[in-house]
N, C-alpha and C positions, 0 to 999 in steps of 0.2 A: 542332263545339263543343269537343270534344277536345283538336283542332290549335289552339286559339283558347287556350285555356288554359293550353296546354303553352307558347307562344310567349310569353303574359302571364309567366309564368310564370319563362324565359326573360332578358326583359327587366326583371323585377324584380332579378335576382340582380347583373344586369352594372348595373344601376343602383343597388344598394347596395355592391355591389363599387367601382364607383368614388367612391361616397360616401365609403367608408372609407379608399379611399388617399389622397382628400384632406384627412381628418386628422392635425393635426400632431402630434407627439411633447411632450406637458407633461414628461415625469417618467418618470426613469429610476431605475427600482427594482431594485436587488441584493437577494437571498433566496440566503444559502449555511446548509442543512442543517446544525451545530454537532454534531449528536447523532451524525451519520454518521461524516463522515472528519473527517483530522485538519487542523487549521489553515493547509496552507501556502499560502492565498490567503485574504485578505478583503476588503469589500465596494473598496475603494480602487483594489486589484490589478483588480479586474476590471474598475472602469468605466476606470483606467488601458490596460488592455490592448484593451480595444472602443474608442477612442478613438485609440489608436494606428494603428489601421488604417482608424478611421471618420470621423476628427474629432470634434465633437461630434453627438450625435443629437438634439437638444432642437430644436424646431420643427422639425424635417423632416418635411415630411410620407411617410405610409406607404408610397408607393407608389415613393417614391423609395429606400425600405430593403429591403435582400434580409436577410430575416430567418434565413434559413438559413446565409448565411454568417456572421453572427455568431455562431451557434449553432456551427457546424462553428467557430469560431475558437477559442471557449469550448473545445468537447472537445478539440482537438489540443494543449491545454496538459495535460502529464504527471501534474500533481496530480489532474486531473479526472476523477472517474467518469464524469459525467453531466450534460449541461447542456439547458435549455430555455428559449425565449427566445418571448413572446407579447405581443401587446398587446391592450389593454382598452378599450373604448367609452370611459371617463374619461379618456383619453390617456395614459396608464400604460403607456411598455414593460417588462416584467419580463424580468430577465436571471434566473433559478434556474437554481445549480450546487450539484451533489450531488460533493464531494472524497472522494476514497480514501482510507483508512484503510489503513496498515502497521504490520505486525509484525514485521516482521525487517529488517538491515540486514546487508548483505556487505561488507566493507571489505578493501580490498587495501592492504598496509602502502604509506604515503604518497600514499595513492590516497580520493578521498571514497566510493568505490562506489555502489552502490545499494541500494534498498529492495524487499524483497515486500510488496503487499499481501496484505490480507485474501481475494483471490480466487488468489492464486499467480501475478499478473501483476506483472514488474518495474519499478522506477520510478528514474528516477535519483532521484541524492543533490541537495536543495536549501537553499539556505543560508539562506532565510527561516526554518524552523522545524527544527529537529533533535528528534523524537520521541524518548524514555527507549524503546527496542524491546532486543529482543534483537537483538545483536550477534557476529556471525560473523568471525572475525579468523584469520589465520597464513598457512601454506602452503597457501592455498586451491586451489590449481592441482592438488595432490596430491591431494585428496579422492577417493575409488577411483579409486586412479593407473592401471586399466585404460581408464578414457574418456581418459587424458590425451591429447591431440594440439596440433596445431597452432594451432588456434582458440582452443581452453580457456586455451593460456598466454597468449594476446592478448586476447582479452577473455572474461570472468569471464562477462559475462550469459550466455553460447553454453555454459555451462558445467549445459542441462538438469539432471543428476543433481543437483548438487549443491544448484540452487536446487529443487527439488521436493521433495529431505529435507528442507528448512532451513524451508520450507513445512510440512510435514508434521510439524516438529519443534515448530516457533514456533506453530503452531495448538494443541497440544497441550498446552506451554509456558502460553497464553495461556486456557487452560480452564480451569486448575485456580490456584485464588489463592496456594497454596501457593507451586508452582514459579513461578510468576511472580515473588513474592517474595522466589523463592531464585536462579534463575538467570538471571545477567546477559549470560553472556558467554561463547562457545564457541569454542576455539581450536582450529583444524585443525594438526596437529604432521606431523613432516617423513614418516610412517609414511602421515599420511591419515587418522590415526586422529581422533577427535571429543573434545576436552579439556571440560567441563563446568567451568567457573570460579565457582562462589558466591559470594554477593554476603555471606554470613556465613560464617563459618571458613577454615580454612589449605587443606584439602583440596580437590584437583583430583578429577573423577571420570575415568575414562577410560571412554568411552560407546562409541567403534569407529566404525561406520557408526551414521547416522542413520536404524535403524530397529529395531522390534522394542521400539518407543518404551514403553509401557505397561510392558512386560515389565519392561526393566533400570529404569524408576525406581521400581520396586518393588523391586528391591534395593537401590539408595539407601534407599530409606525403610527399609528394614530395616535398613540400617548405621545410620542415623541414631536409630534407634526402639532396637536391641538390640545393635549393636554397640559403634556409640561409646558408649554408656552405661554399659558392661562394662568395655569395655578402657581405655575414656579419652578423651575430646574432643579432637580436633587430634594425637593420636599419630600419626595415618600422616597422611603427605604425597598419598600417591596412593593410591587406590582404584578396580580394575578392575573392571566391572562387564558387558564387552563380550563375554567367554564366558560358555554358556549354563551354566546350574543353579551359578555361580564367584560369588563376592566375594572378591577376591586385595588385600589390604592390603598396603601398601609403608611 
């Protein structure tokens, strides 16, 4: 009785299984997360890009679509966090992708660079959407010119240290509404050292390496809070802030 049921059983599954791949494809639905990452694909780009490789998928039936490689086609585009691709009893294939979100951007003079995301993985540079992120600029190659070698001056991504502070940096950057609204734009100077550029006043900060992050923009804020309010708004040009228990005005 067992065996009778197990086999019913059996033969139910492989007969609704092929029920289902002989239905067709009505309606192809895109779902991209808005609230996640940042814009640089929407719903066009995507049914453009599956189509590209698939032709159209409208009345095919199921069984003739390998639903995984559309899925693996989805992820292997660079904007993509996350993509998932299912279809539905009503004939509904849904394409849902989840895009990455960046914070920071590394540009090599006359070079478009790339992007970190919000998880510390790199992303190229794309010319559909350009995000407002913090921006990393200069002698990037310099940055603790003890890793410097051969790879680092070739390309910037193999450049670990540097993307890991810049990470570490733009997280932190991006935490507090303050510095986000104050700092735009960080320039690597021919020393290595870490130039802090404000998007308000004349003064540059000179930050050093990119750590010990909490630390030194509390002495910013202190130049900002008790200094300059003393001595005077916009007198010094430069302000070091990269030795420890120091604020050196220039």
């Amino acid at each position: 009785m067992g065996f009778l049921l197990l086999a019913a059983f059996f033969v139910l599954v492989l007969v609704t299984k092929n029920e289902q791949g002989k239905k067709l494809v009505k309606n192809v639905q895109v779902s991209i997360d808005a609230t996640k990452g940042d814009p640089f694909m929407d719903d066009g780009d995507v049914i453009n890009l599956v189509y590209s490789r698939h032709d159209t998928l409208l009345k095919k039936p199921l069984s003739s679509l390998y639903l995984s490689d559309v899925e693996n086609l989805l992820i292997n585009q660079p904007s993509v966090k996350n993509a998932e691709v299912y279809f539905e009893h009503n004939g509904n294939l849904n394409l849902e992708v989840e895009l990455r979100k960046v914070i920071a951007r590394i540009k090599p003079d006359s070079l478009p660079g790339f992007y970190i995301d919000d998880e510390g993985m790199t992303m190229i540079w794309l010319a559909k959407y350009s995000p407002r992120v913090l921006t990393v600029t200069g002698y990037l190659n310099q940055y603790n010119r003890y890793l410097k070698d051969t790879m680092i001056e070739n390309d910037l991504s193999t450049h670990s240290k540097l993307i890991k502070d810049v990470y570490a940096f733009a997280k932190y950057v991006n935490n507090s509404a303050f510095w986000k609204a104050q700092i735009g734009q960080v320039y690597i100077d021919e020393k290595g050292d870490a130039i802090l550029i404000p998007l308000i006043g004349n003064e540059e900060f000179v930050f050093g390496e990119l750590k010990d992050i909490e630390h030194k923009f509390d002495k910013i804020k202190r130049y900002y809070e008790e200094i300059a309010p003393k001595l005077g708004w916009n007198k010094y040009k430069k302000v070091n802030v990269k030795f420890d228990r120091q604020i050196v005005c220039k």
